[in-house]
C-alpha positions, -999 to 999 in steps of 0.1 A, spaced: -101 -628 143 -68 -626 164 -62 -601 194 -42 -574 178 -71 -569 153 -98 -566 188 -71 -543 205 -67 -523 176 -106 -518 175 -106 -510 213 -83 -484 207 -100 -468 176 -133 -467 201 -109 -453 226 -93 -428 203 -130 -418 188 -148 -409 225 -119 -391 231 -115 -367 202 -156 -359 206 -152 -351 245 -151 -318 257 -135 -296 256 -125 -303 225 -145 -281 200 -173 -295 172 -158 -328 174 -193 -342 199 -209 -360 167 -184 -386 170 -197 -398 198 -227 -409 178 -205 -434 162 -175 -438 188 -183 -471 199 -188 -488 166 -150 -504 164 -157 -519 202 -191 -538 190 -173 -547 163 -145 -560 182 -174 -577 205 -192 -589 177 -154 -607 164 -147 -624 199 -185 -638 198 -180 -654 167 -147 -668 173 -140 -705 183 -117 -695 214 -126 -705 252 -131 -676 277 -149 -656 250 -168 -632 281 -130 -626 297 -119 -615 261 -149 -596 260 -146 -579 291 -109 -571 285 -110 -558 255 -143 -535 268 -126 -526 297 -93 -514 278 -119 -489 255 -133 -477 290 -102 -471 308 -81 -452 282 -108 -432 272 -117 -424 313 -83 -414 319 -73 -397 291 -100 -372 299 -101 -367 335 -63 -368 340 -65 -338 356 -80 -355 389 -50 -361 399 -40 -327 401 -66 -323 422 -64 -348 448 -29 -343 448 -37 -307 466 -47 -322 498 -28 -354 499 8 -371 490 15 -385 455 11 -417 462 -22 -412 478 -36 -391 456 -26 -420 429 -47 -443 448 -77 -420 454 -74 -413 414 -78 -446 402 -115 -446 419 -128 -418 387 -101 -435 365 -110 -473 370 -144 -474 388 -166 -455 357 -142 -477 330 -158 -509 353 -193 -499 354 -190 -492 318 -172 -523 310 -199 -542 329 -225 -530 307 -210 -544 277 -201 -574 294 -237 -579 304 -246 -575 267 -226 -598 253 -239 -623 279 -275 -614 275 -268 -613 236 -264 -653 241 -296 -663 248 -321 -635 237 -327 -619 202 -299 -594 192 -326 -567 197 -335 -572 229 -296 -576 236 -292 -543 219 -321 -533 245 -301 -549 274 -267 -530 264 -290 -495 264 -304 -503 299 -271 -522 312 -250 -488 305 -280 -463 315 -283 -480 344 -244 -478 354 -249 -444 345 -271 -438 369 -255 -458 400 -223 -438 391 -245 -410 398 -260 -419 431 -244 -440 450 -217 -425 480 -185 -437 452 -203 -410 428 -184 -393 399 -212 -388 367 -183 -369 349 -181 -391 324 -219 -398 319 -225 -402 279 -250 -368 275 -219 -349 293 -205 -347 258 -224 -324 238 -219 -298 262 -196 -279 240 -226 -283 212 -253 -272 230 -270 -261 203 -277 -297 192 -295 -309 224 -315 -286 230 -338 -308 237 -325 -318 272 -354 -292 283 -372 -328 282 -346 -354 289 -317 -342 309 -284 -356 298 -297 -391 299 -320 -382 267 -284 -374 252 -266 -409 261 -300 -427 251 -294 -409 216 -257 -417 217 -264 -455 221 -290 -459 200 -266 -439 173 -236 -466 177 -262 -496 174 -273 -485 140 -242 -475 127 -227 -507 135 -258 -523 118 -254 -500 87 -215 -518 92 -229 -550 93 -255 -542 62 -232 -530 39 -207 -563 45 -238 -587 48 -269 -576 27 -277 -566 -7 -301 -538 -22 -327 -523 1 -316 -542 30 -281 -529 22 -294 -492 32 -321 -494 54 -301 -493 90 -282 -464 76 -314 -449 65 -329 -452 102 -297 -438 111 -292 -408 94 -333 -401 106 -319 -410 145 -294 -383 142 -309 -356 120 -345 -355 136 -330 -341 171 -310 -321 155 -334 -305 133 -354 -303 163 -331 -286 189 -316 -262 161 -357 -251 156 -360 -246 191 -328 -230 195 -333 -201 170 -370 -199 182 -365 -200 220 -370 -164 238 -365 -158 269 -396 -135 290 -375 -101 302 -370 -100 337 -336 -82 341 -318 -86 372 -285 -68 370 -255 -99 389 -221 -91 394 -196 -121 394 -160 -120 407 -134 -139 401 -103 -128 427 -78 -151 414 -60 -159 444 -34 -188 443 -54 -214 457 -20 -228 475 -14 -195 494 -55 -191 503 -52 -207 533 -21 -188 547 -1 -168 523 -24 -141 517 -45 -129 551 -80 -131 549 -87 -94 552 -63 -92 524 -91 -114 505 -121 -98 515 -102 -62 507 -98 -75 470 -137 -94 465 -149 -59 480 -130 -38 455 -132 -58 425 -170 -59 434 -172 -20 436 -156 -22 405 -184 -30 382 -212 -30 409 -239 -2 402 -264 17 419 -290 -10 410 -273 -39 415 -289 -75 432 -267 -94 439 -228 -100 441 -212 -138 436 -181 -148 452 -164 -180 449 -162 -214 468 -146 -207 496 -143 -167 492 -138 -159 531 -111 -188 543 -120 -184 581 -140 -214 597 -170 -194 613 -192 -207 640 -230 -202 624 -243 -198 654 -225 -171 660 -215 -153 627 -234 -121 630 -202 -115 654 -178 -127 636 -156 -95 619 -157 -110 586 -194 -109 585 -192 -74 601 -170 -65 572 -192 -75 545 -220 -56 559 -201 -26 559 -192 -39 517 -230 -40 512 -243 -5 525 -232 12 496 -262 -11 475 -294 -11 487 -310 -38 472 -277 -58 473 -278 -94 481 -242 -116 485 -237 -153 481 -201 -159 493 -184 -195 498 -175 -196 529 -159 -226 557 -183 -231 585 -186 -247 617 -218 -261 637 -212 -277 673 -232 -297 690 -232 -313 729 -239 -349 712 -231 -361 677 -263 -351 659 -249 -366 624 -229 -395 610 -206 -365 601 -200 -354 633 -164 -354 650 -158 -354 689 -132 -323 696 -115 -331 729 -99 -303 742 -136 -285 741 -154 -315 751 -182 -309 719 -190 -328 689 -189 -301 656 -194 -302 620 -173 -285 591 -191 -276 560 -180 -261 526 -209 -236 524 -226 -209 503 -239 -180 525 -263 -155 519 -262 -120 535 -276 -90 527 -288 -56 541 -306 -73 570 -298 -97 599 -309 -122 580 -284 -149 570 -288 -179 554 -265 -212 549 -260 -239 529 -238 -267 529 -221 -286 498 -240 -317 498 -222 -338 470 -192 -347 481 -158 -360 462 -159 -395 476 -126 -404 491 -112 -370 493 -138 -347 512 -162 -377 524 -160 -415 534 -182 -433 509 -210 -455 529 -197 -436 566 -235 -452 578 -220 -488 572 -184 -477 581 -199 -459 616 -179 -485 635 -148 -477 622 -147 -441 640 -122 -450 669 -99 -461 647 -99 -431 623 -102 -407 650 -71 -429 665 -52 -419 628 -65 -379 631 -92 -386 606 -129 -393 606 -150 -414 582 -172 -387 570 -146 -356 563 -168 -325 556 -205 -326 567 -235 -323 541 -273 -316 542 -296 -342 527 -318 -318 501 -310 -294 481 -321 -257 489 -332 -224 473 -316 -188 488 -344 -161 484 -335 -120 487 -356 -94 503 -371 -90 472 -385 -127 464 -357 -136 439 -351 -174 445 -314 -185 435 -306 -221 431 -267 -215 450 -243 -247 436 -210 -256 454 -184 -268 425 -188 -308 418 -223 -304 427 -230 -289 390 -226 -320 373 -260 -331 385 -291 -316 372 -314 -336 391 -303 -320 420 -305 -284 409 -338 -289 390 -350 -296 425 -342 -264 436 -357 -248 406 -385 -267 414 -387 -252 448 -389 -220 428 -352 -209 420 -355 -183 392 -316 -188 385 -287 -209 391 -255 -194 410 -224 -220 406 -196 -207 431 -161 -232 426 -125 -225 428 -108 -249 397 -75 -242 405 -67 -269 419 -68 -287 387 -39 -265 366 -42 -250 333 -63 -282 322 -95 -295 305 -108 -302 337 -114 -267 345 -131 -257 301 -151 -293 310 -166 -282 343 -175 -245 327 -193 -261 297 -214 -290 320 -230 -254 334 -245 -252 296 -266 -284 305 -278 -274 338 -288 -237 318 -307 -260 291 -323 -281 312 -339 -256 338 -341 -229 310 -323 -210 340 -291 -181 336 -265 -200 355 -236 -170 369 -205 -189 379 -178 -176 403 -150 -191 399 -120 -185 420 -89 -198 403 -108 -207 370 -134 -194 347 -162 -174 356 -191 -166 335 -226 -158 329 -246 -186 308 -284 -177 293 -307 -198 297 -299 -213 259 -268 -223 272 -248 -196 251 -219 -182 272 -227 -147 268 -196 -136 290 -168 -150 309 -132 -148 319 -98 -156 311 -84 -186 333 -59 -173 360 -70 -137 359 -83 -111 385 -112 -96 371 -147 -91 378 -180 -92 355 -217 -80 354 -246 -84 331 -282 -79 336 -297 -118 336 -333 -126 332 -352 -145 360 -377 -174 347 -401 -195 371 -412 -210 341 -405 -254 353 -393 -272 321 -402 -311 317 -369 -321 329 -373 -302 361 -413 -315 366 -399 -353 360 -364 -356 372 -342 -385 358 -372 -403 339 -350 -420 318 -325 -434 339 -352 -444 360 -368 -467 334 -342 -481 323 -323 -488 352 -356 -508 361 -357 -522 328 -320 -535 333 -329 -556 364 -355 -573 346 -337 -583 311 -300 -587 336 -321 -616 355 -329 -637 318 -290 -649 320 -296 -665 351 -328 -680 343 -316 -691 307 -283 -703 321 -293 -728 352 -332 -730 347 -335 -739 311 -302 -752 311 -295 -731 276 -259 -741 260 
C-alpha cells in the first residue's frame, strides 16, 4: 500500500458519486457501488504498518468528500455571488462545499475507529448510523444544506424508488450504504475466498439491489391516482433576475404575470402560481389590502371566479418592540420590523393569507444560531447588518381556497426537505405548490437538480407538486414523480394542466424521518464504544 494507490482510489470514489448524481441521466445505480474504491482505500491504510493511520484515513475520506461536494454544487457560487462580492461569496461557498465533505468525512472516520475494537459488522453498522446521522444534522441544524443527502440521487430515476412512499430519501441512502458494504465484500470474496463463500456476498447483493427495484417498478406501473381534477396554471415570467429589483418596474411585472396568466387561464380555472418573489415591492401585511399591487391583482382575478393566486411576494411586519430574534430596530421610524420572503394567497375575497420562507440559506439570508449570537446585534447593526437577515415562521403551513382545496405552498430551498412538506400534507394539503426563481444560479445543474428533488417530495406525499419558477424551470410533476409538463430554462411562457388532488397520507408523511431518527440514535450509542474501549478497557 503507498499513497498514490489510496489517492487514486479516492478519486475513482470521487469520480463514481459524481457521474451517478443528478442531473446526469440513468447513471444513479452507480451510486450503489460508488464508494467501493474509498473502503477499499480505508481497508489498505488499516492494514498498513504506518503511524497516523486515522489522519491518513481521514485525508484520504475527506479528499472523496470534497471533490465530489464541489464538483456538484459548483453552482453555489453563482449564487451567493448575486448578493455579495467575490471574495465573500468564496467564503460563504466553502460552508455547502467543505462543511457536508466534513460531516461525511467524519462518518468514515468514526468507522474506521469504531472498526478497531468491535466486529467488522457492527463497524459496518456504525459507518450506516455514523453517515445517517450526519445526514440528518446537515439537515437540521441552523448551518443546514441536505443537497447532497445520499437518497437525493435517484431523483432522476424515480421510477426505482418508488418506494420512498415509506422511507423518504433516507430509505434511499440506507439502500445506497448497505449496496457499497456488500459490493466491497463481494471485492473482498472474490480476492479472499474460494467456492460458495466466493459468491455468497455478491449473491446478497444482487437480492439488495434487485428486490427494491422489482418492488418500486411493480408499484410504479400499478399505482393510480383517484380523479380529482383541478385545472392550475403555472407561470414562468422570465424576468432577468439582475434587473428585478430596478430594471424593469414592478407594474411592468405584474402587467406580464397577468397576461401570460390570461394566456392559458380558462373559464374554470383554480388557481394561478407565480414565482418566488413575483411582486418585487416590500408590502406592509398589515396593510396590504391597500397596497396597489394588491388592488391590481384583484382587479387580474375578477375575470375567474373560482380563481385562487399564490404569488411570492417581499413583506414587511413592524412591531413597537422586537417580538423575534429576527427583528431589526429601524431608527428613523422609531419601530422594530421584520422582512420576509413570502408566499401569498389572495383570491376573490378579502381574505389574504401569508406565509413566510422558513428554511433559510445559512450565511446568506440568515445568521446560523442568531439565539446564541443575540449579543452580537450592536455590533452588526453598527456594520448595517443584523444577525438574523430575513425573518422565518417556526411550522410549516397549509393555504386553503374558498373551496376547501388545501395547498402545501414551498419557497425555493425549502423543497429539499420532505419532512417539512409532509407536515403540511399532514395538516391536509391535497398538493404541493413550489414557487423559486433559479436564476441566480446560470445555465447550470443546479437549477435540472432542484427541478428533479420536486420528484421526491411528489413520491413521498403521493402529491402533484406545480412549480413556478421564475428564471428556471417550471413544471407540473404527478404524484408518480413523472414530469408530465414543463418549460424550457430562460423562457417566458406559461403552462396549465388539470392536476389531481389526493388527501390520501402515505407512511412517509404519517412517520416523518423514521430512519434518520433511529439511526442517528443508534450512532450515539455504538460512537460512545471508542471511548469506553479506548480509556476504560484500555484496548490496544
Amino acid at each position: 500500500m503507498n499513497s498514490k494507490n489510496t489517492t487514486l482510489l479516492a478519486l475513482s470514489s470521487a469520480f463514481l458519486m459524481w457521474l451517478a448524481w443528478p442531473p446526469i441521466p440513468y447513471t444513479a445505480p452507480l451510486l450503489l457501488i460508488g464508494m467501493v474504491p474509498l473502503l477499499i482505500a480505508i481497508k489498505q491504510i488499516s492494514g498498513s504498518e504506518k503511524e497516523k493511520k486515522g489522519k491518513r484515513v481521514f485525508l484520504t475520506a475527506g479528499l472523496t468528500f470534497l471533490l465530489w461536494n464541489t464538483a456538484c454544487i459548483y453552482w453555489v457560487y453563482n449564487a451567493i455571488s448575486a448578493y455579495n462580492n467575490a471574495f465573500v461569496a468564496f467564503l460563504i461557498s466553502l460552508i455547502p462545499y467543505g462543511l457536508g465533505a466534513l460531516l461525511m468525512t467524519f462518518a468514515f472516520w468514526l468507522y474506521y475507529r469504531l472498526n478497531r475494537y468491535t466486529s467488522k459488522w457492527l463497524a459496518y453498522t456504525g459507518l450506516i448510523s455514523f453517515w445517517i446521522s450526519m445526514e440528518y444534522l446537515h439537515q437540521t441544524w441552523d448551518l443546514a444544506f441536505p443537497w447532497m443527502t445520499l437518497g437525493n440521487g435517484f431523483a432522476a430515476s424515480h421510477q426505482l424508488i418508488q418506494w420512498y412512499e415509506y422511507t423518504g430519501i433516507y430509505g434511499g441512502s440506507l439502500w445506497i450504504l448497505i449496496s457499497n458494504i456488500l459490493a466491497f465484500e463481494a471485492y473482498q470474496a472474490f480476492r479472499t475466498q474460494t467456492g460458495y463463500l466466493k459468491f455468497r456476498p455478491l449473491i446478497v447483493l444482487v437480492l439488495v439491489i434487485l428486490i427494491p427495484v422489482t418492488c418500486s417498478l411493480v408499484r410504479y406501473a400499478n399505482y393510480e391516482e383517484k380523479t380529482l381534477p383541478v385545472n392550475v396554471v403555472t407561470v414562468q415570467p422570465n424576468i432577468d433576475p439582475y434587473q428585478k429589483l430596478g430594471g424593469i418596474s414592478p407594474q411592468e411585472q405584474m402587467r406580464t404575470l397577468s397576461s401570460l396568466s390570461d394566456s392559458v387561464g380558462q373559464v374554470n380555472t383554480e388557481y394561478f402560481i407565480w414565482p418566488e418573489t413575483a411582486i418585487p415591492n416590500y408590502s406592509d401585511e398589515e396593510r396590504i389590502r391597500s397596497n396597489p399591487d394588491y388592488v391590481q391583482l384583484q382587479d387580474f382575478l375578477s375575470k375567474y371566479k373560482n380563481g385562487t393566486l399564490i404569488t411570492g411576494i417581499e413583506s414587511i411586519k413592524r412591531y413597537n418592540e422586537a417580538k423575534t430574534i429576527s427583528a431589526k430596530f429601524d431608527e428613523n421610524s422609531g419601530i422594530y420590523y421584520d422582512n420576509y420572503n413570502t408566499a401569498m394567497q389572495v383570491e376573490n375575497s378579502a381574505n389574504v393569507q401569508f406565509y413566510h420562507k422558513s428554511k433559510l440559506v445559512p450565511g446568506v439570508e440568515k445568521m446560523p444560531f442568531p439565539t446564541a449570537l443575540a449579543f452580537l446585534k450592536p455590533v452588526f447593526a453598527q456594520l448595517g447588518g443584523t444577525v438574523s437577515g430575513w425573518g422565518w415562521q417556526d411550522n410549516p403551513a397549509v393555504m386553503y381556497a374558498q373551496s376547501g382545496i388545501g395547498v402545501a405552498p414551498v419557497i425555493c430551498y425549502e423543497s429539499l426537505w420532505g419532512d417539512w412538506i409532509g407536515r403540511s400534507v399532514k395538516e391536509g394539503a391535497q398538493f404541493i405548490a413550489i414557487i423559486t426563481n433559479d436564476g441566480w444560479w446560470g445555465n447550470t445543474s443546479g437549477k435540472d437538480q432542484h427541478l428533479l428533488y420536486a420528484k421526491l417530495r411528489a413520491i413521498e406525499t403521493r402529491r402533484w407538486v406545480v412549480r413556478s419558477a421564475n428564471t428556471g424551470i417550471s413544471a407540473f410533476i404527478d404524484q408518480k414523480g413523472n414530469i408530465v409538463k414543463q418549460s424550457k430554462w430562460w423562457t417566458r411562457t406559461a403552462l396549465k394542466a388539470d392536476i389531481n388532488l389526493n388527501s390520501d397520507l402515505t407512511f412517509y408523511v404519517q412517520n416523518g424521518d423514521l430512519i434518520a431518527k433511529l439511526f442517528s440514535l443508534t450512532a450515539v450509542l455504538l460512537a460512545l464504544i471508542i471511548p469506553y474501549k479506548k480509556w476504560v478497557k484500555k484496548a490496544p
